[in-house]
N, C-alpha and C positions, 0 to 999 in steps of 0.2 A: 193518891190520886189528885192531880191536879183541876183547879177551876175549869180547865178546857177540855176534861174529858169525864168518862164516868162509865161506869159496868153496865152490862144490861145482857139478854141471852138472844145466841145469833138468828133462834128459831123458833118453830111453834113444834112442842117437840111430847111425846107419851110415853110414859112406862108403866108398868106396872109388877106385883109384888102378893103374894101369898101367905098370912099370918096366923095362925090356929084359925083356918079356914075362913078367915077372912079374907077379900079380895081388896085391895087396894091396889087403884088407877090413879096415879100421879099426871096429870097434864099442864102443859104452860105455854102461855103464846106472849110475844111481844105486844103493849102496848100504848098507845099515845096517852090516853084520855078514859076517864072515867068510865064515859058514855063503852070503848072501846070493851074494857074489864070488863064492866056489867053485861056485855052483850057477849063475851065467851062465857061467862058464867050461866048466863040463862041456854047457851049453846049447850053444854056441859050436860045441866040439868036435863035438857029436855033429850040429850041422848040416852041417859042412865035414869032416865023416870024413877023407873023400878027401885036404883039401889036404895038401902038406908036414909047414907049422908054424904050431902055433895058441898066438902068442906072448901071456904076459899081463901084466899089472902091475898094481895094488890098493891103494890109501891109504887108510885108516880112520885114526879117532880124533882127528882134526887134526893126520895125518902122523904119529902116534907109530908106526903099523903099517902097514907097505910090505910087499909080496910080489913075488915080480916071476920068471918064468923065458923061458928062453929055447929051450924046448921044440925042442931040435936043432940050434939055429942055434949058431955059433961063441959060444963067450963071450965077453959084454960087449956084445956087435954088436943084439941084439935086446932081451930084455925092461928091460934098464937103461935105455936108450935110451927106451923106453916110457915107464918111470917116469920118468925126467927131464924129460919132459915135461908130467906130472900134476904134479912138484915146483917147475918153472919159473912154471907157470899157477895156482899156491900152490891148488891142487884138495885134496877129501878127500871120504870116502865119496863114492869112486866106481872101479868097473873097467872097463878098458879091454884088449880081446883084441883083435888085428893077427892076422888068418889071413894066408898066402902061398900059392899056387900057383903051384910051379916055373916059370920057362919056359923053363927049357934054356939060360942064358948066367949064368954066374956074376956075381954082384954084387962083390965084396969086403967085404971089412971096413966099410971106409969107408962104401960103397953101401947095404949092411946097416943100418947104424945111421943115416944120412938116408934108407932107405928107410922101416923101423920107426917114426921119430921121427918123419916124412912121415903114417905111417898113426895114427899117435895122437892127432897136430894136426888130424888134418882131421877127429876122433869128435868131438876134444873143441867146434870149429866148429859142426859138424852140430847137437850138443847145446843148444851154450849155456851159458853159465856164470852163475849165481844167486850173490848175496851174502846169504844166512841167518843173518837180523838177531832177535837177542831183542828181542821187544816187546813193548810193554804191551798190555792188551786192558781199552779205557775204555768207558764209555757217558756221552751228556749225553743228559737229560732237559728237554724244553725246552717251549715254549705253541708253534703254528701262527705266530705272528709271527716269533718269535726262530731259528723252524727256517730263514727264509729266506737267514741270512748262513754257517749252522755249515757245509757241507758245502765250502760255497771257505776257510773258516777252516782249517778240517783237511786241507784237502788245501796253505795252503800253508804247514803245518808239515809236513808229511811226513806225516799218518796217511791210513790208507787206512779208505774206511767198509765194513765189511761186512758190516752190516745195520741197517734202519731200520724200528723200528713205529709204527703211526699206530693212535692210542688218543685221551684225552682228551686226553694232550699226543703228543706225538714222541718216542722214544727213541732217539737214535743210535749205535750202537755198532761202532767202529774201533779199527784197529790203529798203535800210534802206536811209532817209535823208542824207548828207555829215554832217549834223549839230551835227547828233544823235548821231555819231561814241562815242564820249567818254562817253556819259552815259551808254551806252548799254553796252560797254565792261567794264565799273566800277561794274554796277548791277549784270551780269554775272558772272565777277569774285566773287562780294559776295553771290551770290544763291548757287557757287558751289563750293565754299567755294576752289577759286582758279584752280578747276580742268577743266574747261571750260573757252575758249576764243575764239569769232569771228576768221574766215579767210575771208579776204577781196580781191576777184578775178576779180574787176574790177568795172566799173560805165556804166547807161545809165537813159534817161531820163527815166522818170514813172508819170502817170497822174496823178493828184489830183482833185476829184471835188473842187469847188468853189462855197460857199452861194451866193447867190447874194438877 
């Protein structure tokens, strides 16, 4: 992963999972800011009042900020477990609460932390995982001719178009990788036999799915 980009899940997403009658609810939402986490987690809390334990764990910054508890479960068994799992899937801004409802047979230790790490895998699934890429944000300006070839051009360097005006000429304006910049404008200028070149008005991130 490069400086300019980084993981994180494309959604606010639920699952949930049944253990020797244990109930575990894996949830996760994207988020910015502390304040952000803290405030699904007391969301969380105040829907499952009732359950046991509303286990949580939290990565911001590009993993510089972790939180992570274990809200009554033994130590070590639950919200580490949680986070390990945001840290394996190299995840950031995003929180993940695992509720539990008892069901009367003890887990263990062991049980505990593949149950846990069971309910945070299957959020972060549900979600989805985005690669949030810094990229340019270009326009070509072109005649009704030349618009014919730009849009298979750019899509096969990697930019995505995200809007187009239809004026005296074409304006097309996409989103292109920071990596792509010199292929795109080398191709360009040979499709148009020099009379065509990018303008580049600035950068912002843009999501990418991720195989998993």
């Amino acid at each position: 992963m490069s400086a300019d980009s980084y993981l994180t899940i494309a959604a606010e997403a639920v699952d949930e999972f049944t253990e020797k009658r244990s109930r575990f609810i894996g949830a996760i939402r994207p988020v910015k800011t502390e304040e952000e986490a803290q405030a699904f987690i007391r969301e969380r809390c105040k829907t499952y009042w009732d359950a046991k334990h509303n286990v949580y764990a939290y990565v911001l910054d590009g993993g510089n900020l972790c939180r992570f508890s274990d809200d009554g479960e033994p130590q070590g068994t639950a919200g580490i477990p949680v986070l390990d799992v945001l840290r394996k899937e190299g995840l950031t801004d995003c929180v993940v609460v695992v509720t539990r409802y008892f069901g009367g047979i003890l887990l263990g230790g062991g049980g505990l932390v593949r149950a846990y790490s069971h309910g945070a895998k299957i959020a972060v699934d549900a979600a989805g995982v985005v690669e949030m890429r810094l990229s340019l944000i270009g326009e070509i300006t072109c005649d009704y001719a030349q618009y014919g070839y730009i849009p298979a051009l750019l899509a096969e360097h990697g930019a995505t178009v995200t809007d187009t005006r239809f004026g005296e000429a074409v304006t097309v304006e996409f989103c292109l990788p920071k990596e792509g910049r010199g292929a795109l404008e080398a191709a360009l200028t040979d499709r148009s036999a020099g009379r065509l070149s990018p303008t580049f008005i600035g950068e912002k991130r843009v999501a990418h799915p991720v195989k998993r």
